[in-house]
C-alpha atoms as a printed R data frame, in Angstrom:
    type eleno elety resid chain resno       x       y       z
1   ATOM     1    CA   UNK     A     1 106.407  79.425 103.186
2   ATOM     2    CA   UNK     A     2 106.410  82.392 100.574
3   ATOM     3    CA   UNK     A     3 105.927  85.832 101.727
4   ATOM     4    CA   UNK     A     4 105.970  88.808  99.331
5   ATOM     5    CA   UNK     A     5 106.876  92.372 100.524
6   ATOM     6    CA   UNK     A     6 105.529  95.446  99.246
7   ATOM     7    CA   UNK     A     7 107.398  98.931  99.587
8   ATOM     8    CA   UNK     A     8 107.217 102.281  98.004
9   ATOM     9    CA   UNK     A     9 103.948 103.347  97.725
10  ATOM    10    CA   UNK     A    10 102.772 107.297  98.947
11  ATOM    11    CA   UNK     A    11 101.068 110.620  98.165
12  ATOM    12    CA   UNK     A    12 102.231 112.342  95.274
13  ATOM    13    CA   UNK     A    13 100.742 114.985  93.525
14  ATOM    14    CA   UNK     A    14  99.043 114.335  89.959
15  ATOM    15    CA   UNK     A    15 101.936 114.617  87.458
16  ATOM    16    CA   UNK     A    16 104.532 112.792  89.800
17  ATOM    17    CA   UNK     A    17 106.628 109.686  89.919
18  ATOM    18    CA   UNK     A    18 106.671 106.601  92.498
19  ATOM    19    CA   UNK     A    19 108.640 103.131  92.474
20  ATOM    20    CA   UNK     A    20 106.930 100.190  93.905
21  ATOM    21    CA   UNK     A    21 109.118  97.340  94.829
22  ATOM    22    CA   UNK     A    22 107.985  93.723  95.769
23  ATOM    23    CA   UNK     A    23 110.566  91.388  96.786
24  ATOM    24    CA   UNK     A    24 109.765  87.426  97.514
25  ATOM    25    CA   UNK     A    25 111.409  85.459 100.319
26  ATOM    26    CA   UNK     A    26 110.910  81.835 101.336
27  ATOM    27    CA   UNK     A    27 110.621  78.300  99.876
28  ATOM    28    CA   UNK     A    28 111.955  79.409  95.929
29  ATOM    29    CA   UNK     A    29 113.191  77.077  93.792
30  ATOM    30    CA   UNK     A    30 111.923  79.497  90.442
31  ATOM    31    CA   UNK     A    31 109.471  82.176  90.113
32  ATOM    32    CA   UNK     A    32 107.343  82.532  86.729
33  ATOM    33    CA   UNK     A    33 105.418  85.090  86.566
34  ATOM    34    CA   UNK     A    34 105.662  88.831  88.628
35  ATOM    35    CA   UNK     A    35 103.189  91.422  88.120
36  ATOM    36    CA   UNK     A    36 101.123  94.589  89.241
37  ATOM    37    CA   UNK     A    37  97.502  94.680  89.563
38  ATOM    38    CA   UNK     A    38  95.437  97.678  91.714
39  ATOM    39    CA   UNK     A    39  92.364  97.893  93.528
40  ATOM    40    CA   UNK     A    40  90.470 101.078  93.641
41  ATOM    41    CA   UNK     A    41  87.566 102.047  96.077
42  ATOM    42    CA   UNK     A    42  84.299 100.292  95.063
43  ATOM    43    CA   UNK     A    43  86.426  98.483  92.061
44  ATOM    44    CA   UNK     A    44  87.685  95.543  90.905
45  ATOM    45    CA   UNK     A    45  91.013  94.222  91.201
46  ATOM    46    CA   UNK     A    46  92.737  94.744  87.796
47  ATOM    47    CA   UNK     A    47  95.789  94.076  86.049
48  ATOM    48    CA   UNK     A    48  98.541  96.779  85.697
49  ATOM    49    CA   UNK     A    49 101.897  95.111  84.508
50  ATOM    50    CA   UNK     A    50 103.357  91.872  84.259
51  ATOM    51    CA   UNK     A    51 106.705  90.129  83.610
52  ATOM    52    CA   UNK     A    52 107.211  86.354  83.096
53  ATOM    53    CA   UNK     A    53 108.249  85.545  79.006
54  ATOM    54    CA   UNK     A    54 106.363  88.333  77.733
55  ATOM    55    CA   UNK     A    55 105.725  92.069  78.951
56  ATOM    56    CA   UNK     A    56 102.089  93.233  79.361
57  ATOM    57    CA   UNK     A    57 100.578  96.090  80.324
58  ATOM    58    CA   UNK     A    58  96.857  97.933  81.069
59  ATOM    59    CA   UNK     A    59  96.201 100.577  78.179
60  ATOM    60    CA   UNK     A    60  95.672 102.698  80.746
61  ATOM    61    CA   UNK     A    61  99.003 102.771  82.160
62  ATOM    62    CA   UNK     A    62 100.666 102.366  78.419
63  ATOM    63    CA   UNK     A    63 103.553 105.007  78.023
64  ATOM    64    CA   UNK     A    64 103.740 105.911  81.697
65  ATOM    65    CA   UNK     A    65 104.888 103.040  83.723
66  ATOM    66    CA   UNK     A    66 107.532 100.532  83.266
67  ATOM    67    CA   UNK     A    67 107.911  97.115  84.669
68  ATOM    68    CA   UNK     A    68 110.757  95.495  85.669
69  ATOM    69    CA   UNK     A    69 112.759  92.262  87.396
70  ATOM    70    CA   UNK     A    70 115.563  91.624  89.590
71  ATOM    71    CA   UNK     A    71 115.595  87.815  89.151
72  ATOM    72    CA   UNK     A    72 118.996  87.807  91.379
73  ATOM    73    CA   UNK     A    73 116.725  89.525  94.162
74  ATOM    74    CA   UNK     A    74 113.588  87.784  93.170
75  ATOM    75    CA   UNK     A    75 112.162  91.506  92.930
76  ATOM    76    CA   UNK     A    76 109.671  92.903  91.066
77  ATOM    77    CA   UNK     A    77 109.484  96.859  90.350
78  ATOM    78    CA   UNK     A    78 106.989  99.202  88.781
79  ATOM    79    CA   UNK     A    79 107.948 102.942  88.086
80  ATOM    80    CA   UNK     A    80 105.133 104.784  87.426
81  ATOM    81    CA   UNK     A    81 105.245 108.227  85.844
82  ATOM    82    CA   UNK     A    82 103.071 110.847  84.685
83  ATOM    83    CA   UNK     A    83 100.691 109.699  87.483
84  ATOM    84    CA   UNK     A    84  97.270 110.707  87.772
85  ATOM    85    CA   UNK     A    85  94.487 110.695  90.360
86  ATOM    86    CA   UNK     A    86  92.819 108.076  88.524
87  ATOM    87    CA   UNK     A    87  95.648 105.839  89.219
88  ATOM    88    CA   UNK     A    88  95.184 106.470  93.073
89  ATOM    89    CA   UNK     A    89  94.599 102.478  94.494
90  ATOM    90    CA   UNK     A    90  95.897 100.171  96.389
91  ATOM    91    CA   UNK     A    91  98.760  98.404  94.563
92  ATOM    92    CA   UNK     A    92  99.297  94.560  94.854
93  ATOM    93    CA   UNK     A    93 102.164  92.333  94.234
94  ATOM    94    CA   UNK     A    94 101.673  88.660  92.807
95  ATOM    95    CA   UNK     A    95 103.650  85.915  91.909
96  ATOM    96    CA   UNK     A    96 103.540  82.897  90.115
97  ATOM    97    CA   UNK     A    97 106.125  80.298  92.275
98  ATOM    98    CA   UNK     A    98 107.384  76.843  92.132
99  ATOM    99    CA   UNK     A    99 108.352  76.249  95.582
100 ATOM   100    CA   UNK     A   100 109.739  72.668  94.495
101 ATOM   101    CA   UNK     A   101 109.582  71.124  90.684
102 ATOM   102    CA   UNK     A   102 106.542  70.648  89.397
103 ATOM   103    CA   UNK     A   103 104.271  72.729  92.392
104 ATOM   104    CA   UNK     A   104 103.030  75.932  91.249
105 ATOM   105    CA   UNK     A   105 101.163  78.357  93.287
106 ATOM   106    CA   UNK     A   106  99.694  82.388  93.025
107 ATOM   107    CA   UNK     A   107 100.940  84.327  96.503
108 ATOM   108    CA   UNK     A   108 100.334  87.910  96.629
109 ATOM   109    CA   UNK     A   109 101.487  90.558  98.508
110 ATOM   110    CA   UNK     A   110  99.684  92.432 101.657
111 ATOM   111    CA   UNK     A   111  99.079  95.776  99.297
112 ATOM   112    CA   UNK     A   112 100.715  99.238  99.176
113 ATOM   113    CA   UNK     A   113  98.950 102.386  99.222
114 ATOM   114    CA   UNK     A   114  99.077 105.023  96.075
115 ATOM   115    CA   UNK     A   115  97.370 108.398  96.407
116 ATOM   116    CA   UNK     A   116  97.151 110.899  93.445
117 ATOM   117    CA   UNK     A   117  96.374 114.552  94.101
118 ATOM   118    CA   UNK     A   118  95.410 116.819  91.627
C-alpha cells in the first residue's frame, strides 16, 4: 500500500508565497517520477511541475515556482512565489512508484487547497 500526503496549502493574498509538500509512505522500493498538477473550478486537471530525470514546468508558472525532491524523505516540494489568483486550485500530488522491480504504478495524493486573493 502507497499513500501520498499532502501539506501546506492556504489563503494568501495575490503577490504571496506558499510551500506544498507531498511525502510518500508504504510499499517503496524506488520512486520515478514526482510532480504537481492543479485543478481549478469547472477545469481540467493540468500539469504544474515535475521531477523524475528532467525538470518541467507549465509556462504559466515559469519564473515563479520551483520544484524540488527529498529522495531521502521520498518528498516532493513546490514553492510557489509571486502567486496570483489565477493560480487559486486545488493542488495534487502524483507519483510514479515501483513498489517491487519491474511493477510500476501512478498514486496520487488526496489534494490540498490554494486560494489567491487579490
Amino acid at each position: 500500500q502507497v499513500q501520498l500526503v499532502e501539506s501546506g496549502g492556504g489563503l494568501v493574498q495575490a503577490g504571496g508565497s506558499l510551500r506544498l509538500s507531498c511525502a510518500a509512505s508504504g510499499s517503496i522500493f524506488s520512486i520515478n517520477r514526482m510532480g504537481w498538477y492543479r485543478q481549478a473550478p469547472g477545469q481540467q486537471r493540468e500539469l504544474v511541475a515535475v521531477s523524475g530525470g528532467s525538470t518541467n514546468y507549465a509556462d504559466s508558472v515559469k519564473g515563479r515556482f520551483t520544484i524540488s525532491r527529498d529522495n531521502a524523505k521520498n518528498t516532493v516540494y513546490l514553492q510557489m512565489n509571486s502567486l496570483k489568483p489565477e493560480d487559486t486550485a486545488v493542488y495534487y500530488c502524483k507519483a510514479t512508484i515501483q513498489v517491487v522491480p519491474g511493477r510500476m504504478g501512478d498514486y496520487w495524493g488526496q489534494g490540498t487547497q490554494v486560494t489567491v486573493s487579490s
